[in-house]
C-alpha positions, 0 to 999 in steps of 0.5 A: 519499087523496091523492092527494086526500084529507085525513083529520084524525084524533085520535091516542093512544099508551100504554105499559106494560110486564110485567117482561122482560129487556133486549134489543138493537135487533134481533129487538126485535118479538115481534108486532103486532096490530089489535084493538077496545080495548086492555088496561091494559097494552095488549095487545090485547083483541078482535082485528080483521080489518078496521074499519069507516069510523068505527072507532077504529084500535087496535094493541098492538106487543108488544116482547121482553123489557123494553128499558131504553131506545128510541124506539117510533114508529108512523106511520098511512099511506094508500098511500104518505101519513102520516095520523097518527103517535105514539112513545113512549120506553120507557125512561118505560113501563118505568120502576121495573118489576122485573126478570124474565126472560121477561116482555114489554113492550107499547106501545099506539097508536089512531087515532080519525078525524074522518071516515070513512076511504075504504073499501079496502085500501093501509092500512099502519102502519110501526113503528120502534125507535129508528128501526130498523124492525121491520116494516109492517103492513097493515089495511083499512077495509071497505064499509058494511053498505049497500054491497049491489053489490060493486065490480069493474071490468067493462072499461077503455080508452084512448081521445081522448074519450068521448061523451055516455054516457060511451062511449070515441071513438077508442080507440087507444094512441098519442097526440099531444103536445097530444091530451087522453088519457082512461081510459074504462071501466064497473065495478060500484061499492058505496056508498063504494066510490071509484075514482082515476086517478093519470098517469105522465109518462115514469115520474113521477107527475103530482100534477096529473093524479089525480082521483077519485070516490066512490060515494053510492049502490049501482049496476051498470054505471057509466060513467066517465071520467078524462082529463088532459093535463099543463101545456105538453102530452105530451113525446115517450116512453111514458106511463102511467095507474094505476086503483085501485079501493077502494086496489087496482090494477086496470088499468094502461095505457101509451101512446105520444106519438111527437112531443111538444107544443112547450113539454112540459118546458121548464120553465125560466124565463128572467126577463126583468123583475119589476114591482110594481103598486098595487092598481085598487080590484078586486082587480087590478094597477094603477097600476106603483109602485116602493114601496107606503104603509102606506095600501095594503091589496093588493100586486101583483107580476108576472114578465116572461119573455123568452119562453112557458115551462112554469109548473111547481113555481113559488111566491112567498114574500112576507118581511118583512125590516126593521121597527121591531119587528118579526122578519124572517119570512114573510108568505105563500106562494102556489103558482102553477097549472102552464101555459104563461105568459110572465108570472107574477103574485102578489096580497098582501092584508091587512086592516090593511096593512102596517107601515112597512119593507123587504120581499122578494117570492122567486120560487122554482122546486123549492126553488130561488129564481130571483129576488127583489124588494125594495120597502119601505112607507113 
């Protein structure tokens, strides 16, 4: 959930399609239903309320009439992420079926996971026509019939730390621009239940801030405790934390930064020089060179900034640009960890080496590349 989670599931989808009329893209949808199986022509056979962890994830999308044409696609969404989607092109269910009035056409989707789901709600599957939607329907995944406590949060603060029980110290709502903010509470927690903090700098969700935890037995009176503090600190303004248990919100806190940390937002970057280094033997940079030899099996590069900046949002894009037989493309990629640095650095490793030619290191901010370094092996 990511959040932080990744689900790979296996995905099916299959159309048939009972004699109708044609119809135009709106008012297309007839009715959408969870269930356990799915018919021959794919309507729905025992309809579901809910699915268990491990369950197959059937829904049957039964159309008006029988378009001659259109694209029906599904998309399997936790929160607000894709974990699986189909379409299928009605014009191929509906092919050779006579025409009558007043028959429908279904269009059949399953999910099989590979691993058990979280348990919760913020499930959803968002279906279009032709890119047109024709609604969002949402399902939940329940507890285990082992999860014997049910989950409810009992009490939840802001606070500067927590003690060794796990107990808020300081509690208060204002904050400093270098203070590390921490949500503290108890709740009651059912196995498999899980609880994720997600932090909202001036309105905008920090991916690096959300954290969570997943319940491996049934127990009361949990202590628990997230905290974070974004890179280069807390800029001046009001900020936020969301508690979500089993998918569902069950807390929202704001708190207030009056003096921001010296380096919070400066994020750009001003480049004062790049530099290429020959592998020490230890994985480290060592020796500066201004190209590499095909003998060379670790490649090293560095940034030099003019002065301490925030890190954020940086990747380096290693490219292969000209080589005897070979096509330009990229070699690899490398997020760089948000901090305040006044140099930035990236380690190319390869089994074999590389073969002779030109090649570019990018430097790139939020898409954008700031910078490039070219050197060749030889």
């Amino acid at each position: 959930m990511k959040t932080s989670r990744l689900f790979l599931v296996v995905l099916s989808f299959v159309g048939a399609a009972l004699p109708a009329m044609s119809l135009a893209a709106e008012g297309v949808l007839k009715k959408a239903t969870y269930c356990h199986a799915l018919a021959e022509d794919q309507s729905p056979k025992d309809t579901a309320e809910f699915f268990n962890q491990e369950d197959t994830i059937f829904l049957s999308i039964q159309l008006k009439g029988r378009p001659k044409s259109g694209e029906v696609a599904a998309k399997f969404m936790i929160q607000d992420r894709v974990f699986a989607e189909a379409k299928v092109d009605v014009a191929t269910v509906n092919k050779g079926v006579v025409f009558s009035i007043g028959e429908d056409t279904f269009v059949g989707f399953d999910v099989k996971p590979n691993q058990p789901l979280p348990v919760g709600v913020g499930y959803q599957t968002v279906v279009t026509f032709d890119g047109k939607p024709l609604g969002q329907f949402p399902f939940r995944i329940a507890p285990p019939k082992e999860a014997t406590v049910p989950s409810k949060l009992l009490r939840v603060t802001l606070a500067k730390g927590t003690d060794e029980d796990r107990k808020p110290v300081n509690e208060t709502h204002d904050f400093g621009g270098e203070d590390k903010v921490f949500l503290v509470g108890t709740a009651n927690l059912g196995l498999a239940s899980w609880l994720e903090g997600t932090w909202s700098v001036n309105g905008k969700v920090d991916e690096g801030g959300t954290r969570s935890i997943t319940m491996k037995e049934n127990k009361e009176n949990v202590p628990f405790s997230f905290s974070f503090i974004p890179a280069g600190g807390w800029p001046a303004g009001t900020h936020e934390v969301s508690l979500q248990l089993d998918g569902q919100e069950v807390a929202h806190e704001k708190f207030t930064v009056k003096v921001g940390a010296p380096m919070a937002g400066a994020t750009k970057l001003d480049i004062d020089s790049s530099l290429l280094f020959r592998d020490d033997g230890k994985g480290e940079p060592g020796k500066e060179v201004k190209s590499f030899s095909t003998e060379d099996t670790a490649f090293h590069a560095r940034w030099q900034l003019k002065k301490p900046a925030l890190v954020k949002g940086v990747q380096f894009v290693w490219r292969l640009v000209e080589a005897e037989g070979e096509k330009a493309q990229v070699i690899a990629t490398a997020d760089v960890e948000a901090g305040v640095n006044d140099e930035i650095d990236s380690s190319l490793t390869t089994k074999n080496g590389l073969p002779p030619g030109k090649y570019e290191i990018d430097l790139v901010q939020d898409g954008k590349v700031l910078d490039s370094k070219a050197f060749e092996v030889k």
